[in-house]
C-alpha positions as CSV (number, residue, x, y, z in Angstrom):
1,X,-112.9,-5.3,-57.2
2,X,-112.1,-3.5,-54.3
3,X,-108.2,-3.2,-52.8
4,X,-107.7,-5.4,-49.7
5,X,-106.9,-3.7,-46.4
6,X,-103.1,-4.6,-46.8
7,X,-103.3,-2.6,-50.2
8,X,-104.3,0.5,-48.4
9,X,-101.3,0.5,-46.0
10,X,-99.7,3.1,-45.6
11,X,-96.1,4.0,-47.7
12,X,-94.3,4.5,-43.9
13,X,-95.8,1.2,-42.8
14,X,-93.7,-1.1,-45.4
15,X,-91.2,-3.3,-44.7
16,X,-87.9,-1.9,-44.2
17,X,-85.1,-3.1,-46.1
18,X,-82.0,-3.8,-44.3
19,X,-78.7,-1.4,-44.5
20,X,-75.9,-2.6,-46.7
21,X,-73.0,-4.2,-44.3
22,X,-69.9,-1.7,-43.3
23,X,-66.5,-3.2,-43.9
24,X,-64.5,-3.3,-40.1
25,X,-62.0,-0.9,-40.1
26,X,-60.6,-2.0,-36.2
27,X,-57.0,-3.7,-36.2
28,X,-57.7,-6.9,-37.1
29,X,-58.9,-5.7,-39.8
30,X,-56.1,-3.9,-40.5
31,X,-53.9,-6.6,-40.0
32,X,-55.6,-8.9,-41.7
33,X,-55.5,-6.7,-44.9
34,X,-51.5,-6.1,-44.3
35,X,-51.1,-9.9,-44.1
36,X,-52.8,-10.3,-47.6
37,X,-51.5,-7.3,-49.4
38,X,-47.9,-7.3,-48.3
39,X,-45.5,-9.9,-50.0
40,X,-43.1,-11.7,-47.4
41,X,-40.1,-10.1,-48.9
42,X,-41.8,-6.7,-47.8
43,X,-42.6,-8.3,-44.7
44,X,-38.7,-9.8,-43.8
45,X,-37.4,-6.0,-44.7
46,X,-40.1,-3.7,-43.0
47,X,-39.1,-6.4,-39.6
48,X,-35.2,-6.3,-40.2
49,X,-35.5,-1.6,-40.4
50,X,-37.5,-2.3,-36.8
51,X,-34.4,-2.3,-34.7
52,X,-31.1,-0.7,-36.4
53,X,-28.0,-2.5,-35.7
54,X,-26.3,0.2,-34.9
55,X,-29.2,1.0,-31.6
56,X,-28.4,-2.7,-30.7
57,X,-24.4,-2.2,-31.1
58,X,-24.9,1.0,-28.7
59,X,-26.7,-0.7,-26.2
60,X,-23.7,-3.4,-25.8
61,X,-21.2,-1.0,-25.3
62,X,-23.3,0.8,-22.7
63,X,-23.9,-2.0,-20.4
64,X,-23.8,-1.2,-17.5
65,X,-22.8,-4.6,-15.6
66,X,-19.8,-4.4,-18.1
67,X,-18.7,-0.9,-16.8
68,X,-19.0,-2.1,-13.1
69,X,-16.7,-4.8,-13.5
70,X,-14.5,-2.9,-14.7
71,X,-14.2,-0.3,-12.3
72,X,-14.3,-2.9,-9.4
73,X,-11.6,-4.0,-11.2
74,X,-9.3,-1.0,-11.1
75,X,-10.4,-0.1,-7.5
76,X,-8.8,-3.6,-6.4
77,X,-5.6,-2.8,-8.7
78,X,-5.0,1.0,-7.5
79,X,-5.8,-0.7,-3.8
80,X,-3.0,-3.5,-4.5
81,X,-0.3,-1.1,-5.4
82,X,-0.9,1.6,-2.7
83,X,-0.5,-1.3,-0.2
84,X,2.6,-2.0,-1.7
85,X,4.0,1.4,-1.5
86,X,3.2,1.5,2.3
87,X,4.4,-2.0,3.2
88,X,7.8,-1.4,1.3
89,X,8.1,2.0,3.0
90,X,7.3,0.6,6.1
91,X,10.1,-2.0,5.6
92,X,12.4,0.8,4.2
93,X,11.9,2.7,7.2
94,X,12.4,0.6,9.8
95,X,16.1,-1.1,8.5
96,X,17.1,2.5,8.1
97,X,15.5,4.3,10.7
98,X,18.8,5.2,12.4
99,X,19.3,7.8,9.8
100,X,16.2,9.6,9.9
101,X,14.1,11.3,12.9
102,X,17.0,13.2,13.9
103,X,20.0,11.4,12.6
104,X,22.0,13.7,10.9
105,X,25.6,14.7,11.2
106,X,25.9,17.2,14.2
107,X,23.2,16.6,14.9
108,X,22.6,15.9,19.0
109,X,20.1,14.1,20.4
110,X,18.8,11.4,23.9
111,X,18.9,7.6,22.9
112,X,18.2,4.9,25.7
113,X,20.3,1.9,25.0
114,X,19.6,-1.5,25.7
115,X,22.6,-3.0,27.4
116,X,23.8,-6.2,30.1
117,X,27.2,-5.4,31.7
118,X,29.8,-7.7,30.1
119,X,28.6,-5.5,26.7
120,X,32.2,-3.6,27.4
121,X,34.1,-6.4,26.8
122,X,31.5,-8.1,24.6
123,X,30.7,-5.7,21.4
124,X,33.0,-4.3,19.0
125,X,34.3,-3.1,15.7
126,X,36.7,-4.0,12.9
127,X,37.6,-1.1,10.5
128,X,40.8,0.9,9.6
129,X,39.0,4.2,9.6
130,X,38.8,6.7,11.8
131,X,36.1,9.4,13.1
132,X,37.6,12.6,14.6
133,X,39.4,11.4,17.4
134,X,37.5,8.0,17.7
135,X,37.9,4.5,15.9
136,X,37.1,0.9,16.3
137,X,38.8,-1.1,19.0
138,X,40.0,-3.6,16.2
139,X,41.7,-3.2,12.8
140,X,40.2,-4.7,9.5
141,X,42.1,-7.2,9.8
142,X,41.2,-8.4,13.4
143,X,44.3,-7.0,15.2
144,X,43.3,-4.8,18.2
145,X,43.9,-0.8,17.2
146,X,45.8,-0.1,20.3
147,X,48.4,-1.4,21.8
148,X,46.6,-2.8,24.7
149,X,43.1,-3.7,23.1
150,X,41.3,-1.6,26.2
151,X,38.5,0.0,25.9
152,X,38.5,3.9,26.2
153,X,36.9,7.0,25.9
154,X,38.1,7.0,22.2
155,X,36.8,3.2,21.3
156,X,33.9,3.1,19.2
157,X,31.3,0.2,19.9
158,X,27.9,-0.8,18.3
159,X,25.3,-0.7,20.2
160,X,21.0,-0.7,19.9
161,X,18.6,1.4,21.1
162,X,15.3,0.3,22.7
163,X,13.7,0.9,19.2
164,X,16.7,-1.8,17.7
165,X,18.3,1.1,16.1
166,X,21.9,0.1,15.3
167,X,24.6,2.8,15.7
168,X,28.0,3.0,16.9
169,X,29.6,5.2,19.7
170,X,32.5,5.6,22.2
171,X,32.4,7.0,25.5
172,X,29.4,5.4,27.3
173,X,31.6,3.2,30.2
174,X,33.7,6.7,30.8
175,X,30.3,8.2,32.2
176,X,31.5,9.7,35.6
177,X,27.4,9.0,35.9
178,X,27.3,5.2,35.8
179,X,27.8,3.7,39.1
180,X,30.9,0.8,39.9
181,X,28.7,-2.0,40.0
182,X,26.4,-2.5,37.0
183,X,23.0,-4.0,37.3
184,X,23.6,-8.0,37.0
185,X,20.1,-8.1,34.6
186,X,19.7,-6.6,31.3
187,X,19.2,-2.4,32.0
188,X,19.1,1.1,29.6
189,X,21.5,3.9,29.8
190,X,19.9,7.3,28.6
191,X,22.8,9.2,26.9
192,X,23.0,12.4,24.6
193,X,24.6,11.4,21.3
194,X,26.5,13.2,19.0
195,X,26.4,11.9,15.2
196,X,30.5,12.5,14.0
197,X,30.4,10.6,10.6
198,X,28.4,7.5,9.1
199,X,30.0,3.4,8.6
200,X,29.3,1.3,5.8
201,X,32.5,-1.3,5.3
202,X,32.3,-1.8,9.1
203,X,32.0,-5.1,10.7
204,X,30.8,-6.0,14.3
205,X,30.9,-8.3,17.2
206,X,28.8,-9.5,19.8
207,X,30.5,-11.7,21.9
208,X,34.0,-11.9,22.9
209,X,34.8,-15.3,21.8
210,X,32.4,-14.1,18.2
211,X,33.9,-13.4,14.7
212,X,33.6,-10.1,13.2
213,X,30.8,-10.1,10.6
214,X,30.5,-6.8,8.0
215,X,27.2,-4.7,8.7
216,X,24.9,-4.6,5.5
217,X,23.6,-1.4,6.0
218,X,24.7,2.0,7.0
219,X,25.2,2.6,10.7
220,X,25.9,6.5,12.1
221,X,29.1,7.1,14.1
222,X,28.9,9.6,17.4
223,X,30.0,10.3,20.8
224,X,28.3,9.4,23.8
225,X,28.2,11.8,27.0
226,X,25.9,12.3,30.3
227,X,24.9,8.9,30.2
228,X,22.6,7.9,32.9
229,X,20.4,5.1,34.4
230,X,16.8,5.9,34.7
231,X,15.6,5.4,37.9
């Protein structure tokens, strides 16, 4: 019998036969194979050596939101106690003001006092001391110094400067300078003053018909001379 057609075919003409599959090797496979070959306990460990505690730990202590607070903090506490300073040097300054800015003894230098006329009869000190050739017009005890109670040359009274700096000082109303008939409203005298000594158990008063009441603070002693009103 004689071969069919089909038989006669060429080899290179047959049917091919069909590769053998290729396993994936992409992540999922991947994965997949590290989900079925690793146990859980391998698992819980290779996920607890992923972040260190001790990276975690650092990353706390270098927050920086922490670190701002912190220094916002300070800032407001250095801040606080600067103002302080100033404030209580400020006070400090002014109550004794009268013995700085040229207050010294021997010191010479221009004050303008605030003064109404009946201050010569009005203001005075109590004390049993005396400055050079000067003292209060009264005694510690209230008694005038001299025999006559006047006021001289010699009589130390307090007075206050146009800054209310307190001092005390004799001589003003012996100014050949002033004129006979004071101002009736409330005037200044400029006068050079010369600091003789300082008062601290002192006591003043305001008013004629006043008590004496002791200063609490120190108050500088001097002589007033060529004592003038501004014009």
């Amino acid at each position: 019998m004689s071969p069919s057609p089909d038989d006669l075919a060429p080899a290179s003409q047959a049917t091919p036969q069909a590769d053998p599959p290729v396993e994936p090797s992409g992540p999922a496979q991947v994965n997949q194979l590290d989900r079925e070959s690793h146990s859980p306990a391998l698992a819980q460990a290779l996920a607890s050596e992923a972040i260190p505690a001790k990276v975690l730990t650092s990353e706390a202590e270098d927050d920086p939101s922490r670190n701002v607070i912190l220094y916002t903090a300070f800032g407001f506490f250095a801040m606080g106690v600067v103002l302080w300073l100033l404030f209580a040097w400020s006070g400090y300054k002014e109550k004794y003001s009268q013995l700085t800015e040229g207050w010294h003894l021997g010191g010479t230098r221009m004050v303008e006092i605030t003064l109404v006329r009946e201050d010569k009869k009005n203001l005075a000190c109590a004390s049993d001391k005396t400055f050079g050739d000067t003292h209060c017009g009264y005694r510690a005890n209230g008694q005038p110094f001299g025999a006559n109670g006047e006021v001289d040359a010699h009589t130390q009274q307090p007075y206050n400067t146009i800054k209310n700096e307190l001092f005390l000082g004799a001589g003003l109303w012996a100014s050949p300078a002033l004129p006979a008939i004071l101002p009736a409203e409330r005037f200044t005298v400029v006068c050079n003053y010369r600091v003789v000594g300082v008062a601290k158990s002192v006591a003043l008063r305001w008013s004629s018909t006043g008590t004496f009441n002791p200063v609490d603070q120190s108050a500088a002693i001097g002589t007033l001379t060529d004592c003038v009103i501004p014009q």
